[in-house]
C-alpha positions as CSV (number, residue, x, y, z in Angstrom):
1,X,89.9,75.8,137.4
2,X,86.5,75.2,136.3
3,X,85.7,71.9,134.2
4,X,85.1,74.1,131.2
5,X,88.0,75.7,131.3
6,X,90.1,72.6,132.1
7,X,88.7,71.1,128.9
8,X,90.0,73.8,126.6
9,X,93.2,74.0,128.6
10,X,93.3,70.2,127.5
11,X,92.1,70.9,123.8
12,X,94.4,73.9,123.9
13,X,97.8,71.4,124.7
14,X,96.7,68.7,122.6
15,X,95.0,70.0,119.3
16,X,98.0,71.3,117.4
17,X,99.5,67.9,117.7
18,X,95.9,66.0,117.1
19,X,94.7,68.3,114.3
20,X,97.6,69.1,112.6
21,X,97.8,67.9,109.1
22,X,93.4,67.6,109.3
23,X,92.2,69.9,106.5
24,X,89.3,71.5,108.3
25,X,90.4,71.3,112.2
26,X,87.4,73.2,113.6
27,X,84.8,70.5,111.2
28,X,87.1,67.4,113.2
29,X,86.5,69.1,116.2
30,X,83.3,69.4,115.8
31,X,82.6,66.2,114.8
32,X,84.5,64.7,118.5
33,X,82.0,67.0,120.3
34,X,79.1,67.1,118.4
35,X,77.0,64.4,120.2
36,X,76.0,64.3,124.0
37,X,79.1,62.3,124.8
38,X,82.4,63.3,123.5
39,X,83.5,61.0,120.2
40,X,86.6,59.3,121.5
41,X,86.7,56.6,118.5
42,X,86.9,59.6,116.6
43,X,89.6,60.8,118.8
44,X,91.7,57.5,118.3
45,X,91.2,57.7,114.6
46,X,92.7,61.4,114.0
47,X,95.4,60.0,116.5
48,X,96.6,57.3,114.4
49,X,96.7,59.5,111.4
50,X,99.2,61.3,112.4
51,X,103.0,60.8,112.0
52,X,104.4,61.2,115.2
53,X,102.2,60.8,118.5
54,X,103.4,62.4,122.2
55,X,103.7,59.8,124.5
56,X,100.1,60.4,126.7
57,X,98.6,62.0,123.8
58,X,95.6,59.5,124.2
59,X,95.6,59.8,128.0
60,X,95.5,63.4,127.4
61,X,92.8,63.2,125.1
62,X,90.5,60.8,126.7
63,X,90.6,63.0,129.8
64,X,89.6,65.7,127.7
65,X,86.9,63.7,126.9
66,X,86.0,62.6,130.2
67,X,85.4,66.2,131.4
68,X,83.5,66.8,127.9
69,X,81.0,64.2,129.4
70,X,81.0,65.3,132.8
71,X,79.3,68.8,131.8
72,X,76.1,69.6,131.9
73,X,74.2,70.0,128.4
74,X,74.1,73.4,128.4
75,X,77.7,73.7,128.5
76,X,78.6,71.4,126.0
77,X,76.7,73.4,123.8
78,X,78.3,76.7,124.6
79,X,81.7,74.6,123.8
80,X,80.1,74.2,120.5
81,X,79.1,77.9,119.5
82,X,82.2,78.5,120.9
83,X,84.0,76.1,118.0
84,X,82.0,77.3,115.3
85,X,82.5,80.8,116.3
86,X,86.2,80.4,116.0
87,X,85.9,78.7,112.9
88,X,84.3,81.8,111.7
89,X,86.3,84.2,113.2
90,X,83.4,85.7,115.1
């Protein structure tokens, strides 16, 4: 499995539990992958917000953002569009 693809397969298993009670998921996502290197405080913060935490959620989660870094520009910004297209139901 490409890097890529391991990332949303990572994103996939942990989101629900990380961005569950966030108003505007697809805006928190965003905001963890906006920048050249994935936001991991970010990560931690959205983490502690929540009321019950799977035990190697932020293992999970900071692998996810390991292989966020590890991609070349380009596809970190196709992870974007393909965010903001979900957000919009494009």
């Amino acid at each position: 499995m490409s890097a890529f693809h391991h990332l949303f397969a990572s994103v996939r298993a942990q989101g629900d539990m990380l961005l569950a009670h966030e108003p505007d998921p697809h805006a928190e996502l965003l905001a963890m992958v906006w920048g050249s290197r994935f936001d991991r405080e970010h990560a931690r913060v959205l983490l502690e917000r929540q009321r019950r935490v799977l035990p190697g959620a932020l293992q999970a989660v900071m692998a996810a953002a390991d292989s966020f870094d590890g991609l070349p520009a380009a596809r970190q910004q196709r992870l974007r569009r393909v965010i903001v297209r979900h957000r919009y139901g494009r």
